[in-house]
N, C-alpha and C positions, 0 to 999 in steps of 0.2 A: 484476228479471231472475232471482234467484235465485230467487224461489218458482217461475216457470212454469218455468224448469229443473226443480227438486225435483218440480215435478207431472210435468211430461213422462217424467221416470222414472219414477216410479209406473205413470204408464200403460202406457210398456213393457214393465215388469214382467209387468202384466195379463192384457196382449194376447198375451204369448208370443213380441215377437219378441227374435232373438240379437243384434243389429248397434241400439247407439245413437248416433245422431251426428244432433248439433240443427244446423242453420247458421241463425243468426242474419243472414245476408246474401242467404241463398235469397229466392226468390218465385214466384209463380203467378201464372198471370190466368184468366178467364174464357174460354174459348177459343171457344165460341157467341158472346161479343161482339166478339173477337177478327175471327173471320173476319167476322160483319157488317160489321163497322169497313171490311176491307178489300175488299169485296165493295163497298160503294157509294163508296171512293176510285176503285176501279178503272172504275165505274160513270159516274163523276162524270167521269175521264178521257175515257169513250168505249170502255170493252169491252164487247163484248157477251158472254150467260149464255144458254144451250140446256142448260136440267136434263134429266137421265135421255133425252141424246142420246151414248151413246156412239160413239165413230169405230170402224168396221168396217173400214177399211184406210189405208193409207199412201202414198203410191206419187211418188215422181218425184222431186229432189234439190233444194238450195239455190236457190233465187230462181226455183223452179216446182212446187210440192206439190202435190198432191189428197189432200183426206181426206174420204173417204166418209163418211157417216153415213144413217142412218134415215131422217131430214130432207130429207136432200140432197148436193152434196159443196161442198166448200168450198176453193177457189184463194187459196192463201200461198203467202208469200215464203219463211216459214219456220215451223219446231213447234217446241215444245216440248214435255216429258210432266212431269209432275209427277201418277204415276198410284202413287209408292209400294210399299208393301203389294198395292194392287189390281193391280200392272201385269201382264196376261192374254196371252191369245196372243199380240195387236196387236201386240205387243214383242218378238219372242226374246231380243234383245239384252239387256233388263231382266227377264225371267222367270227366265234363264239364273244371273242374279245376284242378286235379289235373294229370298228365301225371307219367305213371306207365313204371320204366326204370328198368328192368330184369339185377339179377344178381346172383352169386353162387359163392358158398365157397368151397375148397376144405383141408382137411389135409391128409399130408404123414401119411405112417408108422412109425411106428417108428424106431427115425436116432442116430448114436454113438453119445456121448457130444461130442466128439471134432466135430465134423459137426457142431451140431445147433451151440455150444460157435463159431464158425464160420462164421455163417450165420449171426449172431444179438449177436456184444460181449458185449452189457453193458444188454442185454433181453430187448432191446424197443419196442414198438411198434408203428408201421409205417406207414405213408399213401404218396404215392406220386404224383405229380401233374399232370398225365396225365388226360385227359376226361374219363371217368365211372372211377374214381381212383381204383386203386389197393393197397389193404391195409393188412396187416399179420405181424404177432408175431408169438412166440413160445406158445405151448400147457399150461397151467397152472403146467404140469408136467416138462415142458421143454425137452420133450422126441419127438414132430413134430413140423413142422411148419402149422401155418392155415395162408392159402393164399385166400386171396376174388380180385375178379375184379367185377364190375358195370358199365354197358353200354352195356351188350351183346346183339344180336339181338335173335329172336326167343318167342317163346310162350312157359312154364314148363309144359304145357300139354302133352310134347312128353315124351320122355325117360333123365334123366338127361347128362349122359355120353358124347355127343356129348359138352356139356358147358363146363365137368368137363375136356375134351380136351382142349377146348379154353382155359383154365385158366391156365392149365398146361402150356401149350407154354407162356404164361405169367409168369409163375414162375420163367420155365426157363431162359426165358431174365433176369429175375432179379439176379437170383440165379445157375448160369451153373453148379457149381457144384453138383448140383442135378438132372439133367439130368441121366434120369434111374431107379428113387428114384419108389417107389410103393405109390398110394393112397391107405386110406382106410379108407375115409369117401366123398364126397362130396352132398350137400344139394343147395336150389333154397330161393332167394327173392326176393321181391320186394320193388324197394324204391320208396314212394311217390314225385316227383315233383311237385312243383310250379312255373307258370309263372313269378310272383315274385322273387322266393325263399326263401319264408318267410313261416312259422308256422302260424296257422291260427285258428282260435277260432270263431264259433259263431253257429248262428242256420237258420234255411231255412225250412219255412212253420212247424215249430215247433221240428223239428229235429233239438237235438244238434249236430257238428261236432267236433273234436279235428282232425288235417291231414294236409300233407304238409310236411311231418318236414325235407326234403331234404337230407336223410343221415344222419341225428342227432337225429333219435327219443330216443337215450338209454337215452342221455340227456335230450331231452326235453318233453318229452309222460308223463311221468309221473306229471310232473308239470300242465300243462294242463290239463289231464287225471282228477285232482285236482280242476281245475279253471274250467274246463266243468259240474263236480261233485255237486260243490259251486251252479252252478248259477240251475242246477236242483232240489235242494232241499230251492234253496230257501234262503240257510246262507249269511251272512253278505260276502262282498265278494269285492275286490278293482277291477277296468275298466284295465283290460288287453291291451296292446299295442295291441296284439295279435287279439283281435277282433273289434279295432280300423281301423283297416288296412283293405280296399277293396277287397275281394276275388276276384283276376281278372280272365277272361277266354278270350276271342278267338273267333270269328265266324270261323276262320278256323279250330275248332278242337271241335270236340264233341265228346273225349274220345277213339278215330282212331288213333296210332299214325305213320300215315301215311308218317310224317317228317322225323323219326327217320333214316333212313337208308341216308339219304341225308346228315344229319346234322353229325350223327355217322364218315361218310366217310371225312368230311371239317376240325375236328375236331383231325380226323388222320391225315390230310396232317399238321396240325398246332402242333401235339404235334411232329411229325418228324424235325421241323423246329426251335423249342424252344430248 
């Protein structure tokens, strides 16, 4: 344990960041398998999946919905939204509150082992403490590195490739000697914010919500996901902190995030400074 400590500093050294703190009791999972996993339990339950079928309206109360879509509309007892980051007009109620901060992943090619055993020598995986953090490990195969920043400016509506630039020069600061390296993946999300920073649980005019989860939903979505579930069917069920807590919003902000390039910029002069 002592050497992959001694190395893990070294590496920090390296890389340039300020803040080191190892936990030894931390963990990660694979989050692509992740959701498969739970995409064919739920599957195996009896849900049904309508990909790239968005709901275009809402409309009626407890134990008689409509929600339109594309497709067609669809007669419930009850909704739920577990729409996060994404949550759009459809919502005011969650637009209002939650602020939607763009970000993207990028992984190499694939690099010799003595590279990655290089880049990350005990295979941790990393988050460090600037604003929209920047977080990356090596590949489950240990054959790339997947590099993410959070904070970028910009709308996913365009073309990715200008992000997967930005991110790039972000690797590089961390990682020079991959300077030149080839991608050959990079993808787009988005993380839900709170003006709090808390997870949030409850319902608004009879829609349930689960959203907010700040960069932690692997962790925490599913729990919720759980406790949102409970209180729609009705099961016995324990008073969540979660929706205990005031969903707060803003009259300066109704879903615009108009601040963001101001704040983005304050944010940069102070992680230069730290």
């Amino acid at each position: 344990m002592e050497n992959n400590i001694c190395n893990f500093d070294r590496f920090l050294e390296t890389t340039r960041m300020t803040v080191k703190i190892l936990s030894r009791s931390a963990a990660a999972v694979n989050p692509g398998k992740y959701h498969a996993a739970l995409v064919g339990l739920a599957k195996d339950a009896g849900a049904l999946f309508f990909e790239r079928t968005p709901a275009n309206s809402i409309e009626g109360k407890p134990g008689s919905f409509l929600v339109k879509t594309r497709l067609g509309t669809i007669r419930c007892k009850a909704v739920g939204l577990a729409t996060n980051g994404h949550s759009g007009k459809l919502t005011p109620f969650l637009r209002r509150r939650i602020i939607p901060v763009t970000g993207t992943v990028i992984a190499t090619g694939e690099l010799p082992e003595e590279l990655t055993k290089s880049l990350l020598p005990d295979g941790s995986w990393c988050v460090d403490t600037h604003f929209g953090f920047r977080c990356f490990c090596l590949s489950p195969d240990g054959k790339r590195l997947i590099f993410a920043k959070a904070g970028l400016p910009g709308s996913f509506r365009r073309d990715i490739k200008p992000y997967a630039r930005r991110v790039y020069k972000h690797m590089i600061e961390t990682f020079p000697q991959l300077d030149g390296v080839a991608l050959d993946y990079a993808w787009p999300a988005s993380v839900g914010v709170t003006l709090d920073g808390i997870p949030h649980l409850g319902s608004h005019e009879g829609v349930w919500h689960a959203a907010g989860f700040n960069g932690h939903g692997v962790a925490i979505t599913v729990h919720l996901g759980n406790q949102m579930a409970r209180r729609i069917l009705g099961g016995q069920h324990k008073k969540s902190v979660f929706e205990e807590i005031p969903f707060p919003t803003s009259v300066f902000y109704n879903g615009n995030t108009w601040f963001m390039p101001v704040i983005r910029q304050m944010l940069k002069i102070w992680d230069l400074r730290s």
